[in-house]
N, CA, C and O atoms as CSV, one atom per row, in Angstrom:
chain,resi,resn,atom,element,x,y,z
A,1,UNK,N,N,0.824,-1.200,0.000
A,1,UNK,CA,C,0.000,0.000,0.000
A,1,UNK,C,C,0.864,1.258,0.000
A,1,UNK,O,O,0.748,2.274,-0.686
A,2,UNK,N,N,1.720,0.955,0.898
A,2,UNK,CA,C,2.845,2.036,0.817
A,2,UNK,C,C,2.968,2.574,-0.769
A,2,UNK,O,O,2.486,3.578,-1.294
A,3,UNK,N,N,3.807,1.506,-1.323
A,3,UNK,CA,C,4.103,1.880,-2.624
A,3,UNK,C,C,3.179,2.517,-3.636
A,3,UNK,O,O,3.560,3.329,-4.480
A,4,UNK,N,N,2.066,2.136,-3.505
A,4,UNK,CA,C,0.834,2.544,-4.296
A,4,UNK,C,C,0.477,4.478,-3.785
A,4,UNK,O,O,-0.116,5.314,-4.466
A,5,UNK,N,N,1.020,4.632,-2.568
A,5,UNK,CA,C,0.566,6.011,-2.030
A,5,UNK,C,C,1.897,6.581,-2.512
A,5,UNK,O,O,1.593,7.593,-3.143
A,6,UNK,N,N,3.030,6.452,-2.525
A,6,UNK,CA,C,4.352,6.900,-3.170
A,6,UNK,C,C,4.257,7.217,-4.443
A,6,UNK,O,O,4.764,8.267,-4.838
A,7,UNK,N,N,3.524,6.278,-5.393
A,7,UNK,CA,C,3.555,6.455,-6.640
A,7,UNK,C,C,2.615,7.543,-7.171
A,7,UNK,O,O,2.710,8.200,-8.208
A,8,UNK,N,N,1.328,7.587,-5.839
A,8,UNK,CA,C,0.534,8.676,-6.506
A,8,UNK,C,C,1.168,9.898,-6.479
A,8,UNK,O,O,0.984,10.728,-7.369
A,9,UNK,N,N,2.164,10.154,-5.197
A,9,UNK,CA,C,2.872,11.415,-4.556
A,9,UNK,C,C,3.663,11.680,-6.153
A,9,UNK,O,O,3.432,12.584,-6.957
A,10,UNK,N,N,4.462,10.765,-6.236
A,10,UNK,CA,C,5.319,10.885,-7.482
A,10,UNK,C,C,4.904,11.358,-8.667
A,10,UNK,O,O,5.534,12.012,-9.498
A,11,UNK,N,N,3.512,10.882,-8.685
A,11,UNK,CA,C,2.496,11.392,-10.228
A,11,UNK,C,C,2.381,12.892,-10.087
A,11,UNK,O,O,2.722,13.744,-10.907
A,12,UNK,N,N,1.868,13.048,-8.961
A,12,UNK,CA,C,1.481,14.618,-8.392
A,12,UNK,C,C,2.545,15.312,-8.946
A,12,UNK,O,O,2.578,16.064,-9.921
A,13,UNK,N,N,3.741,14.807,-7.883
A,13,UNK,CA,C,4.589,15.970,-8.281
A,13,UNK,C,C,5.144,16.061,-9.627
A,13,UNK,O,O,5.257,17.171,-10.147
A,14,UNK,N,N,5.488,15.040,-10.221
A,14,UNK,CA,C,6.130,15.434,-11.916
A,14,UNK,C,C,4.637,16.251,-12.369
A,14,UNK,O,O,4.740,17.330,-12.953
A,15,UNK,N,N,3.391,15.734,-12.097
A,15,UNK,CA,C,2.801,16.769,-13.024
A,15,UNK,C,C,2.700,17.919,-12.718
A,15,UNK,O,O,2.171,18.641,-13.562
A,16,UNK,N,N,3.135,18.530,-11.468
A,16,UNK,CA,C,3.110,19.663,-10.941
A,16,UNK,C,C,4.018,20.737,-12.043
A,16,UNK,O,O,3.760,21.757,-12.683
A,17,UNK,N,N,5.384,19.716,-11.802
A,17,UNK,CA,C,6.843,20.452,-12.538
A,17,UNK,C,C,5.816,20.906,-14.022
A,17,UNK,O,O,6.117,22.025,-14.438
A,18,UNK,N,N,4.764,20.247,-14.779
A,18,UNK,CA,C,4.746,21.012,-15.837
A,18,UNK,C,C,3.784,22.243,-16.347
A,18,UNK,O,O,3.464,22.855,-17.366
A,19,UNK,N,N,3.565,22.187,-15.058
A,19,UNK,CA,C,2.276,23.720,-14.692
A,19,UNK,C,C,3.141,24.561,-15.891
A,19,UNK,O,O,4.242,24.328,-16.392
A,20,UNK,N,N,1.936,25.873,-16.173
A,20,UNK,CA,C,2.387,27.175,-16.622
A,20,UNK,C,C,2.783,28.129,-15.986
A,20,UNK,O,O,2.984,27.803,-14.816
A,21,UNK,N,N,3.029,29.319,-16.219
A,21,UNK,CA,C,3.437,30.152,-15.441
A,21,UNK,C,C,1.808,30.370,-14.397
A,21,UNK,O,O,0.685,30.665,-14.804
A,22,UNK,N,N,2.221,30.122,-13.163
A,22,UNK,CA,C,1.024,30.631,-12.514
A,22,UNK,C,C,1.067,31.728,-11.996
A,22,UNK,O,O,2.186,32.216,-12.156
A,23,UNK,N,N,0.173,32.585,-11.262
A,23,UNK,CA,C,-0.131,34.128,-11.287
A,23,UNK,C,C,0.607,34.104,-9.198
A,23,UNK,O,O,0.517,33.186,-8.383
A,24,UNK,N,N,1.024,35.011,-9.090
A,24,UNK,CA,C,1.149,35.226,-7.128
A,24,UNK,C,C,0.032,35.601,-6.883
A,24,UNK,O,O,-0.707,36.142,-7.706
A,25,UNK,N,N,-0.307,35.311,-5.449
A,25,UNK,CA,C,-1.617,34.865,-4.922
A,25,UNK,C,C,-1.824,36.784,-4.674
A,25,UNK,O,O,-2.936,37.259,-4.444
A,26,UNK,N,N,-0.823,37.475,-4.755
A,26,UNK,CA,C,-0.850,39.175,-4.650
A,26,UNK,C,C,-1.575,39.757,-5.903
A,26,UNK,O,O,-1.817,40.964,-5.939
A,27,UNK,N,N,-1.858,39.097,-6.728
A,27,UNK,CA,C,-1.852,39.598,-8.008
A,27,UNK,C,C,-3.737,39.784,-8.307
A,27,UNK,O,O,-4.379,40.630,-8.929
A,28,UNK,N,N,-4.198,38.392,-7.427
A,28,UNK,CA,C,-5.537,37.804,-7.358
A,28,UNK,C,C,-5.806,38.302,-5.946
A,28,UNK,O,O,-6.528,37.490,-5.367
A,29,UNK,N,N,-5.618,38.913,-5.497
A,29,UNK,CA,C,-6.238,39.736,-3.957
A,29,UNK,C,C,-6.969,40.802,-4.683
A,29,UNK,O,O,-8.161,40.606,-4.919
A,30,UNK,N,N,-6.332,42.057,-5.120
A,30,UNK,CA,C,-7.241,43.317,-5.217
A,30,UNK,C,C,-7.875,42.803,-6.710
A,30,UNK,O,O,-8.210,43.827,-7.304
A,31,UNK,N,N,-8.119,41.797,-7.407
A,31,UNK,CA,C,-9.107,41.853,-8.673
A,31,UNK,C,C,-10.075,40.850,-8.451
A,31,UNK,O,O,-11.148,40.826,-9.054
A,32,UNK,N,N,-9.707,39.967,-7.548
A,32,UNK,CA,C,-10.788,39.172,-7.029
A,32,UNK,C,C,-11.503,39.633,-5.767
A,32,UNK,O,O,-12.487,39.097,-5.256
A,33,UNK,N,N,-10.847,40.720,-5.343
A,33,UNK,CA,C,-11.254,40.625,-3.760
A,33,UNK,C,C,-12.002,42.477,-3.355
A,33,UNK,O,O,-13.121,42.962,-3.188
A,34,UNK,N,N,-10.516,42.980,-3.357
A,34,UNK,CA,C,-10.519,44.214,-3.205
A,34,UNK,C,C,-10.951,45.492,-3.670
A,34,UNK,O,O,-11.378,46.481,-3.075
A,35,UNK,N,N,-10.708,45.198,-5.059
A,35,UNK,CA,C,-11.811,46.292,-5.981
A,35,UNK,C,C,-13.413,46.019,-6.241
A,35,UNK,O,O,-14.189,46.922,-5.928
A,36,UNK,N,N,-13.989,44.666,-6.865
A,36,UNK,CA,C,-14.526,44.678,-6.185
A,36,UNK,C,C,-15.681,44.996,-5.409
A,36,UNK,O,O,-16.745,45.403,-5.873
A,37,UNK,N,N,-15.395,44.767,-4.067
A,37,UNK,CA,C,-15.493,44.882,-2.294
A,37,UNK,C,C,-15.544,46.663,-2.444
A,37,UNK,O,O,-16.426,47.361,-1.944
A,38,UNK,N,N,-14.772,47.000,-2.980
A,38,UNK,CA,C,-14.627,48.465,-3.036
A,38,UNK,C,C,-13.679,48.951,-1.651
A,38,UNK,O,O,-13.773,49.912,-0.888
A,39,UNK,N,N,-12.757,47.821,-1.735
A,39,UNK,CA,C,-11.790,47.701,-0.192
A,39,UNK,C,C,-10.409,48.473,-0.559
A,39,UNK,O,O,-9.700,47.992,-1.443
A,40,UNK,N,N,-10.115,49.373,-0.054
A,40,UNK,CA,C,-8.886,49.936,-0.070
A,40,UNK,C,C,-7.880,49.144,0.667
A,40,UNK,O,O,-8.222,48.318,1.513
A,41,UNK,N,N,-6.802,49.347,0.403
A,41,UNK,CA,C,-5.648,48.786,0.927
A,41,UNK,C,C,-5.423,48.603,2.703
A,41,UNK,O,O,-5.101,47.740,3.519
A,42,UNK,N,N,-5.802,49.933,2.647
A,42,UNK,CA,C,-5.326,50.000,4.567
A,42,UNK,C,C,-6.838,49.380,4.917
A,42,UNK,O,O,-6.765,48.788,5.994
A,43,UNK,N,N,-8.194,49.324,4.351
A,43,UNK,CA,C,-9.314,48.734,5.076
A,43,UNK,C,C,-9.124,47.336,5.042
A,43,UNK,O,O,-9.722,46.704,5.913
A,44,UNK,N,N,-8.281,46.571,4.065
A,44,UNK,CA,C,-8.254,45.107,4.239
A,44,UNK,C,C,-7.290,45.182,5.027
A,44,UNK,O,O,-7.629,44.628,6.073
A,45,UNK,N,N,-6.090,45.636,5.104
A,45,UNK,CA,C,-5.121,44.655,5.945
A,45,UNK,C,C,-5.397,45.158,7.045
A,45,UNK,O,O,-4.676,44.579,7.858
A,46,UNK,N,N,-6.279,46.210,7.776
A,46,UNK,CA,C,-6.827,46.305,8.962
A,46,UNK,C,C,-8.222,45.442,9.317
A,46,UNK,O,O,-8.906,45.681,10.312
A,47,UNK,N,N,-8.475,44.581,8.504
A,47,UNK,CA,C,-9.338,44.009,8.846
A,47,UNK,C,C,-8.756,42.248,8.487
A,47,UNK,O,O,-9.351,41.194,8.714
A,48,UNK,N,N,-7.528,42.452,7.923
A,48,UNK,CA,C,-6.969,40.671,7.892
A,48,UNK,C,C,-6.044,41.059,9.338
A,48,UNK,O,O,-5.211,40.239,9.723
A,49,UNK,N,N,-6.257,42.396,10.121
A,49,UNK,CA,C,-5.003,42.332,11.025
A,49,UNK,C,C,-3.554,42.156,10.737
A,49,UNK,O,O,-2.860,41.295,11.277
A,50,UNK,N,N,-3.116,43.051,9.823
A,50,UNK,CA,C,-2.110,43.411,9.622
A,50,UNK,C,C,-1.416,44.626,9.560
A,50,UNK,O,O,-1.729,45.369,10.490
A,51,UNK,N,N,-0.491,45.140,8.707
A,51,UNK,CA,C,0.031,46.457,8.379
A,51,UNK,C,C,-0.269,46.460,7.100
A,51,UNK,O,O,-0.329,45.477,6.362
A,52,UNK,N,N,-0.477,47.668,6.810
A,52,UNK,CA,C,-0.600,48.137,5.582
A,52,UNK,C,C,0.771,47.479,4.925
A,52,UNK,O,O,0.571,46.514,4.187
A,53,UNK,N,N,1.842,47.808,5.073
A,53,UNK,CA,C,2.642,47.869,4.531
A,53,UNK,C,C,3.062,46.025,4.056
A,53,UNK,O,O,3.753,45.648,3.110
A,54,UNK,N,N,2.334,45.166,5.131
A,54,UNK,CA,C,2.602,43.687,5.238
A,54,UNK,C,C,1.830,43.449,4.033
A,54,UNK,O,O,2.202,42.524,3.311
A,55,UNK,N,N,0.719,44.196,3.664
A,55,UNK,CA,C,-0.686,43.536,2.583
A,55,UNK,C,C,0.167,44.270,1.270
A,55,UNK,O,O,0.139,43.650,0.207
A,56,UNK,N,N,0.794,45.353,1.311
A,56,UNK,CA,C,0.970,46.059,-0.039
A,56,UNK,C,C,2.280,45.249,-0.295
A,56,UNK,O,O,2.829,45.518,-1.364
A,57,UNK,N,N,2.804,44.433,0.384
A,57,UNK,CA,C,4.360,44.082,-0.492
A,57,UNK,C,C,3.404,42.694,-0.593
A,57,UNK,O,O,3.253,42.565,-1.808
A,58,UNK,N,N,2.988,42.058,-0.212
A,58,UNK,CA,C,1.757,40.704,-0.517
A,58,UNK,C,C,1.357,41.386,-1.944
A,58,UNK,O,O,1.729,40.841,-2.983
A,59,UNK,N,N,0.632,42.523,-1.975
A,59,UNK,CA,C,0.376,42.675,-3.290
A,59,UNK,C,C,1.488,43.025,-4.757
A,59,UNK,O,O,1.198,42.960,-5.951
A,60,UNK,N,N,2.614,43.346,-4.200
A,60,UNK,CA,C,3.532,43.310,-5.112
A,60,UNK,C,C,4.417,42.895,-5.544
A,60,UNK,O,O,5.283,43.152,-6.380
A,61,UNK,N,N,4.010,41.877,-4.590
A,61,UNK,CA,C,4.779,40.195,-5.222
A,61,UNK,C,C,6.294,40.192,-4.390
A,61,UNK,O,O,7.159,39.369,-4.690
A,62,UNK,N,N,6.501,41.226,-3.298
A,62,UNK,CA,C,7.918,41.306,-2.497
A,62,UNK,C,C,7.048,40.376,-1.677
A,62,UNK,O,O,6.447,40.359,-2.751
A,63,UNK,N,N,6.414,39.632,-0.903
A,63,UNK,CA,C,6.407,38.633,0.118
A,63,UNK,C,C,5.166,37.567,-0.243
A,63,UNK,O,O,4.085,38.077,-0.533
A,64,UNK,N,N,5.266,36.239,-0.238
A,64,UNK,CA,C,4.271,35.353,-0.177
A,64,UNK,C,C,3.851,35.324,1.159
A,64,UNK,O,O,4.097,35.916,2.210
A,65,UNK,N,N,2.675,33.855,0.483
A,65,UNK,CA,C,1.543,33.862,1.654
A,65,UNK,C,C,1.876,32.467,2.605
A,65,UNK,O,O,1.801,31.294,2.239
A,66,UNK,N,N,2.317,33.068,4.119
A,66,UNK,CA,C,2.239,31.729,4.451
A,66,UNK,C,C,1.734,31.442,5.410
A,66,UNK,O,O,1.190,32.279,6.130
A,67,UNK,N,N,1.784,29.984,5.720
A,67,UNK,CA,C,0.492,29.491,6.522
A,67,UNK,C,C,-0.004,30.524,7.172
A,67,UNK,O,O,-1.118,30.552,6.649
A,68,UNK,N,N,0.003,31.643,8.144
A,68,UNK,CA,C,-1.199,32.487,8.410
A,68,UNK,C,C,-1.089,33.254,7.962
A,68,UNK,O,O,-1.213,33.901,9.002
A,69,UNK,N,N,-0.894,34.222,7.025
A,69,UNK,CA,C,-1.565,34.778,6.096
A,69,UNK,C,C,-2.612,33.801,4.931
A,69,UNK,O,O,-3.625,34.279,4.420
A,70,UNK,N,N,-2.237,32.729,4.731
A,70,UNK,CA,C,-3.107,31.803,4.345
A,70,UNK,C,C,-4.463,31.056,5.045
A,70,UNK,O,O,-5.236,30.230,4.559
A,71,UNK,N,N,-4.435,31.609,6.221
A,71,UNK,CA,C,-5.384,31.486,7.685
A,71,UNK,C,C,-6.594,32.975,7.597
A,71,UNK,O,O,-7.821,33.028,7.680
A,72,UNK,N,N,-5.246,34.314,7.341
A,72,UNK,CA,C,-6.087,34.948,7.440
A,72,UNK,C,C,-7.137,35.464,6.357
A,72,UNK,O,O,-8.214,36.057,6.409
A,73,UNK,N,N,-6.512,35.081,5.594
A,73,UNK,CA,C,-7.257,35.748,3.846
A,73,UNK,C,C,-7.982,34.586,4.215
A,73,UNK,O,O,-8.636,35.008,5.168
A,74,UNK,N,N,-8.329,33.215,4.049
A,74,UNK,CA,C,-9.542,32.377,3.965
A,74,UNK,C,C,-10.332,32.884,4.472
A,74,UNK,O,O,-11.378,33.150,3.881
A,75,UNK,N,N,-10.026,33.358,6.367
A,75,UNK,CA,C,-11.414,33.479,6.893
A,75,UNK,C,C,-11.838,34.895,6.624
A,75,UNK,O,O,-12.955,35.234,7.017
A,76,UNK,N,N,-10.849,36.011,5.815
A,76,UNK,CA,C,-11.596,37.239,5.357
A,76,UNK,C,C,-12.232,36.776,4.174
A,76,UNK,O,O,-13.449,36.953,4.139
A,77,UNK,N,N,-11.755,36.284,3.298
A,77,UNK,CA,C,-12.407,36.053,2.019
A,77,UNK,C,C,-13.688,34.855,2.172
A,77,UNK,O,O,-14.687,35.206,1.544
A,78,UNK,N,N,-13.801,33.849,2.710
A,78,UNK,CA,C,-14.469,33.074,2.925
A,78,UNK,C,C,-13.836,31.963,1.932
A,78,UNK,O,O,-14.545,31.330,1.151
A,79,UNK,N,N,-12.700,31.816,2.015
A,79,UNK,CA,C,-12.195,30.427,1.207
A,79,UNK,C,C,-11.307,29.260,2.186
A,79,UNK,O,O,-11.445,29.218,3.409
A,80,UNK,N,N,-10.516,28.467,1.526
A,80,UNK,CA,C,-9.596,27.731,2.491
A,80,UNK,C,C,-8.398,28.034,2.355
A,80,UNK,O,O,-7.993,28.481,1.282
A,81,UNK,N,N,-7.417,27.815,3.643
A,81,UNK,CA,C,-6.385,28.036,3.527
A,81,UNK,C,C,-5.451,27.400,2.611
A,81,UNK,O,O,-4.278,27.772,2.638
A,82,UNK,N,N,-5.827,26.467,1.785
A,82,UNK,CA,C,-5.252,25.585,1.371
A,82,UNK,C,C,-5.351,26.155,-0.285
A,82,UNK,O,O,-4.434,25.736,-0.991
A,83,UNK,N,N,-6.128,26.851,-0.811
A,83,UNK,CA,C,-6.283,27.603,-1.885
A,83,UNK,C,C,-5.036,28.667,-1.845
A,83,UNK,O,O,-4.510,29.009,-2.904
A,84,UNK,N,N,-4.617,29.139,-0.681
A,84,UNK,CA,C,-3.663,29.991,-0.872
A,84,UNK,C,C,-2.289,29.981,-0.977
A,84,UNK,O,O,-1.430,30.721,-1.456
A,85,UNK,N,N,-2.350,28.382,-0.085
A,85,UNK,CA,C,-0.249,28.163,0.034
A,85,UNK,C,C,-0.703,26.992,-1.137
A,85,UNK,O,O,0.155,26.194,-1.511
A,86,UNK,N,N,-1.763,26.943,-1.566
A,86,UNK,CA,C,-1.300,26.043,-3.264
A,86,UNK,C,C,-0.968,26.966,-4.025
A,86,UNK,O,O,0.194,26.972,-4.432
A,87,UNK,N,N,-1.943,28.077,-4.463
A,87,UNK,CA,C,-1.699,28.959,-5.294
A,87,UNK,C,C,-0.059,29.555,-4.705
A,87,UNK,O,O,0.595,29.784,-5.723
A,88,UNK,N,N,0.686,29.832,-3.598
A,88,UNK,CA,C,1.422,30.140,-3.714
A,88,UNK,C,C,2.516,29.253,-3.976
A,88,UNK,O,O,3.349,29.607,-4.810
A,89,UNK,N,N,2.661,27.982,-3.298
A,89,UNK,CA,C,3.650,26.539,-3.970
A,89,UNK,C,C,3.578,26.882,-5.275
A,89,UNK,O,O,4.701,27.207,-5.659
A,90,UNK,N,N,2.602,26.973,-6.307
A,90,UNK,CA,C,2.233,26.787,-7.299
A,90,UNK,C,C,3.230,27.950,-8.381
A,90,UNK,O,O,3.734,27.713,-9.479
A,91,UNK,N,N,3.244,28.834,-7.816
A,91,UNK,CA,C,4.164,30.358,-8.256
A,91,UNK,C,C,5.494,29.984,-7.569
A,91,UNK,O,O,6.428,30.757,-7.780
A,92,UNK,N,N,5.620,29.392,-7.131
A,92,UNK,CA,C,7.137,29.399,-6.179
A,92,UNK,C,C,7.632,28.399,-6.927
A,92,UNK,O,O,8.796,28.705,-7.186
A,93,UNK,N,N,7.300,27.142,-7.513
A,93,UNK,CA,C,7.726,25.874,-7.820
A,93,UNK,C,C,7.921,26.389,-9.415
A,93,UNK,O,O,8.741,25.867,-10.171
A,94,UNK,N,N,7.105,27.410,-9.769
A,94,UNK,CA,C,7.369,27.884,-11.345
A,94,UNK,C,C,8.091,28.180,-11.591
A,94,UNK,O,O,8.696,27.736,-12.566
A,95,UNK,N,N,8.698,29.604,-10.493
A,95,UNK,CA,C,9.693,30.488,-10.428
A,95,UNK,C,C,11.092,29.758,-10.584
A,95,UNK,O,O,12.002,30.164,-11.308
A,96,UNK,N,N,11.122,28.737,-9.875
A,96,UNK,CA,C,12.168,28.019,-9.281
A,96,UNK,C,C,12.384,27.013,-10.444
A,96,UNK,O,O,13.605,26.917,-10.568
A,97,UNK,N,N,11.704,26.144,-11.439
A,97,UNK,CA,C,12.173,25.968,-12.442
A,97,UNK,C,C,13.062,25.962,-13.285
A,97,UNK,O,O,13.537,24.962,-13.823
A,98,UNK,N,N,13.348,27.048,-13.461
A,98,UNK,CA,C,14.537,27.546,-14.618
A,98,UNK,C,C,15.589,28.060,-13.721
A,98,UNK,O,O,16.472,28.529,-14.439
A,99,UNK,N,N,15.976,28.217,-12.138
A,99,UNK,CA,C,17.244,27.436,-11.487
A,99,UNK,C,C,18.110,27.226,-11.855
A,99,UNK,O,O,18.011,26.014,-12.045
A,100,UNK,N,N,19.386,27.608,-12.270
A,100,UNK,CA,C,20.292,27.537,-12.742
A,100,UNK,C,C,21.051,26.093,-11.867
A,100,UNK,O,O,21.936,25.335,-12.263
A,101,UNK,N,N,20.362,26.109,-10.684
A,101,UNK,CA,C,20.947,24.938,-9.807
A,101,UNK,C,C,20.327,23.797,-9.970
A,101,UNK,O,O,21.084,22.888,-9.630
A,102,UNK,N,N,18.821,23.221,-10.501
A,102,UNK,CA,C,18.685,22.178,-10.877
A,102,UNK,C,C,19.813,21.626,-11.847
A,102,UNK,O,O,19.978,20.447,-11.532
A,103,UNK,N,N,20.538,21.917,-12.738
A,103,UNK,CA,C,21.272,21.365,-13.733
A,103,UNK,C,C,22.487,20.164,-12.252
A,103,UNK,O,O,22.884,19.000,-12.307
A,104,UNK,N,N,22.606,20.967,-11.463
A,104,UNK,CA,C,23.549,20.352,-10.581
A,104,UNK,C,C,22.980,18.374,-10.204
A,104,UNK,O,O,23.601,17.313,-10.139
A,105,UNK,N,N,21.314,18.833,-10.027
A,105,UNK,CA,C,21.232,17.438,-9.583
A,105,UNK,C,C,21.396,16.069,-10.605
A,105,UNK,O,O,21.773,16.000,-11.774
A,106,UNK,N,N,21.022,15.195,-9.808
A,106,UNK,CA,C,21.291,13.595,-10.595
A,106,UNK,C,C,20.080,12.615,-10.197
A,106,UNK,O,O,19.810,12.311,-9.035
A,107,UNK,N,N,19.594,12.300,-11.000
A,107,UNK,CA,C,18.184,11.595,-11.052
A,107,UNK,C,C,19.065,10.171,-9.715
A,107,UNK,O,O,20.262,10.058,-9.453
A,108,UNK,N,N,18.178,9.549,-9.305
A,108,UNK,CA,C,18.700,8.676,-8.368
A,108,UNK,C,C,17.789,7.648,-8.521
A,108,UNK,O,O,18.063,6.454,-8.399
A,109,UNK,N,N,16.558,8.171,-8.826
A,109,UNK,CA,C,15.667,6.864,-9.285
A,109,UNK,C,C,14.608,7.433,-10.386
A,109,UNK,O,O,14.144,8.573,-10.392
A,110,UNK,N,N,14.322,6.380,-11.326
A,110,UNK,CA,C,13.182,6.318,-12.130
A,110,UNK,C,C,12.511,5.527,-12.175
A,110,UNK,O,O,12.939,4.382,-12.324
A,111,UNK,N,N,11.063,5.805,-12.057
A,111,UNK,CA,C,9.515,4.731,-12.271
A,111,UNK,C,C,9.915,3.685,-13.115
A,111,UNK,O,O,10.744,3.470,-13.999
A,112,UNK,N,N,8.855,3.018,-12.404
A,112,UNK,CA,C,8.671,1.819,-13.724
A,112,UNK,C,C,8.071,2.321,-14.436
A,112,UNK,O,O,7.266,3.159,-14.028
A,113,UNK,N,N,8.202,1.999,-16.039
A,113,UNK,CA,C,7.477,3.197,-17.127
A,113,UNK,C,C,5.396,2.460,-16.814
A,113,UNK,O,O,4.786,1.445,-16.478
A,114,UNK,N,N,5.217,3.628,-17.163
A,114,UNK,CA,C,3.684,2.990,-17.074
A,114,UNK,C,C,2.883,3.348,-15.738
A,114,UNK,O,O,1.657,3.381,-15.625
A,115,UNK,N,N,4.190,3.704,-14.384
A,115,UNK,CA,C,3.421,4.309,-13.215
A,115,UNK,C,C,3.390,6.203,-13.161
A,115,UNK,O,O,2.950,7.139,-12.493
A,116,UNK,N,N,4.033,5.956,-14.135
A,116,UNK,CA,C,3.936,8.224,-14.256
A,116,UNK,C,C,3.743,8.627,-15.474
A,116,UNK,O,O,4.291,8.154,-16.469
A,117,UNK,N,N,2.916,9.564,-15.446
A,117,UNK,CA,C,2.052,9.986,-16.665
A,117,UNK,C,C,3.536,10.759,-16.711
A,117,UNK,O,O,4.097,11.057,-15.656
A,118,UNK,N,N,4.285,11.139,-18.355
A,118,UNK,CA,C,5.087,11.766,-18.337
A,118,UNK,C,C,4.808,12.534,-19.231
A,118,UNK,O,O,5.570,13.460,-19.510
């Protein structure tokens, strides 16, 4: 059973690696949320309990979302936290892609053909 839950992990993640460019979760705050709401900047992050200044670099892509800021936008927005540190994995794992330091690694194992969609 083990192996069978490994292999799904394994599916996941190679298909992850071939996402598109996905959007920062800053980008989808004020066009999904904030405009809108008709929410200014300092009225949301005083009402996610923050600083202004913590929500405006969130919106400009200088800081991601993590686990509580992913706590707090769900329960302002009414979504899950889990929508937000995906969407942000999701931009982080993109970014990180083209890495000049992946070239360094060395495959150590490969599937049996037929268990990963490639």
């Amino acid at each position: 059973m083990q192996a069978l839950v490994y292999f799904g992990v394994h599916r996941q993640m190679k298909d992850t690696m071939r996402m598109k460019s996905p959007v920062h979760p800053g980008e989808i705050i004020p066009e999904e949320y904030l405009i809108p709401l008709g929410l200014s900047i300092t009225a949301a992050a005083k009402k996610l309990g923050i600083t202004r200044k913590a929500l405006s670099n969130l919106l400009k892509e200088r800081a991601g979302v993590s686990p509580l800021m992913a706590w707090r936008l769900s329960m302002a927005f009414d979504t899950s936290p889990e929508l937000w540190t995906n969407m942000q994995t999701g931009y982080d794992l993109a970014k990180e892609r083209e890495n000049p330091a992946l070239t360094l690694v060395q495959q150590i194992y490969k599937a049996p053909a037929g268990l990963v969609a490639e």
